[in-house]
Wavefront OBJ file of the C-alpha trace (Angstrom):
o trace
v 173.004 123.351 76.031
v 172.374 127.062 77.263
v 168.857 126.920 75.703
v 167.960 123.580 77.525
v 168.911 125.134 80.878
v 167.014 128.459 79.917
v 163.955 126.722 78.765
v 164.193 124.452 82.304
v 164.886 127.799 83.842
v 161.349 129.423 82.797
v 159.297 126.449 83.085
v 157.445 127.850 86.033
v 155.864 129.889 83.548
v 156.025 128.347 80.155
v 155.913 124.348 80.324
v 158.896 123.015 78.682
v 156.712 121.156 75.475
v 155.003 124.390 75.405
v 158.413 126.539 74.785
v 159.675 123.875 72.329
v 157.236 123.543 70.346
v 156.837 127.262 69.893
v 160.415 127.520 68.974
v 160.420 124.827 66.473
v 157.208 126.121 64.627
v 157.847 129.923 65.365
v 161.846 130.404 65.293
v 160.655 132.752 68.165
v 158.812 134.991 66.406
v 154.883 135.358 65.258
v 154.892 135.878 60.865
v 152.755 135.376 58.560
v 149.389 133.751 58.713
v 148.519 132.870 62.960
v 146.189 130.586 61.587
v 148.099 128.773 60.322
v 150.704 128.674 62.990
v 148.134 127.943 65.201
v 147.726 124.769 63.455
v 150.780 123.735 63.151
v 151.782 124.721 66.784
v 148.655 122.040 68.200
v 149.889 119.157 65.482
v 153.567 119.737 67.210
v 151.606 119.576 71.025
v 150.421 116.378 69.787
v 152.961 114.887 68.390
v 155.336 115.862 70.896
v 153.222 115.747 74.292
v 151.094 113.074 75.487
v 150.429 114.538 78.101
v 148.777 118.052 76.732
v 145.425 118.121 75.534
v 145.021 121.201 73.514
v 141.289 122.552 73.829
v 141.781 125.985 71.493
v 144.510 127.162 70.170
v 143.875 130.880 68.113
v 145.256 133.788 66.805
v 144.743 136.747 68.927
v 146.334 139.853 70.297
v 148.884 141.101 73.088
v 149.301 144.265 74.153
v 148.260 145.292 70.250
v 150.906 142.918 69.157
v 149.943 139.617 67.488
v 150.223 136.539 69.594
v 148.643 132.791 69.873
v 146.412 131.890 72.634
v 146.331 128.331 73.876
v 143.902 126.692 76.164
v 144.798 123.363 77.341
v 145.116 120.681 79.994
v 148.488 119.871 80.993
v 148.916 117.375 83.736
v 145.373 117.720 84.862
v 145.561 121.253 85.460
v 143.648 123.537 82.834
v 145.533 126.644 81.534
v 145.407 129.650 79.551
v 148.634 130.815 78.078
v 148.878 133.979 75.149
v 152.131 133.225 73.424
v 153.429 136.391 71.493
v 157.217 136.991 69.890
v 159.839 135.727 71.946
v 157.194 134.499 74.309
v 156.851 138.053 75.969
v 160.250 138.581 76.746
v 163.125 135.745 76.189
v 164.627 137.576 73.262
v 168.018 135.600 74.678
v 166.394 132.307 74.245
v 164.979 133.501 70.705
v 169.003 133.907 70.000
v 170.156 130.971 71.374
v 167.685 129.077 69.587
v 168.198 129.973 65.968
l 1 2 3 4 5 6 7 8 9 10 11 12 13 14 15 16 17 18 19 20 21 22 23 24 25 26 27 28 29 30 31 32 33 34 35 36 37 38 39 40 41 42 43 44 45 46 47 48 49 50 51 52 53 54 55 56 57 58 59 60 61 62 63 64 65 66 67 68 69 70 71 72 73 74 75 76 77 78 79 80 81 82 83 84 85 86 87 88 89 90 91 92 93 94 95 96 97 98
């Protein structure tokens, strides 16, 4: 229940099917292969979100830590997020997830 409202709570920033499927593939933090989490982060989009169309999704870096960036449309509006551990600074949501 407290992660619901959280994840309502930031979705000014991070869209809701965004956050959740981060979460579910991620536990909130980036290990192991990002190619491969990459992957499985867009087949979640899909599966979960109609209404996202993913246009690159790829390992990269933030602030010399590793993190996902992911291009896509999302309602008709095009955006660029770079999704790292804890998605830059929800540690509490990280917790509240697992």
């Amino acid at each position: 229940r407290e992660y619901e409202r959280r994840v309502r709570r930031i979705d000014h920033r991070w869209p809701a099917a965004v956050v959740d499927a981060f979460y579910n593939v991620t536990g909130g933090t980036l290990q192991g292969d990002l190619a491969v989490l990459a992957e499985r982060l867009r087949r979640r989009l899909l599966e979960t979100d109609s209404r996202t169309r993913v246009l690159k999704l790829s390992p990269t870096t933030a602030g010399g830590r590793p993190a996902l960036e992911l291009e896509a449309e999302m309602r008709g509006d095009r955006r660029t997020l770079v999704l790292s551990d804890h998605l830059g600074e929800h540690e509490e949501l990280t917790k509240l997830h697992q």
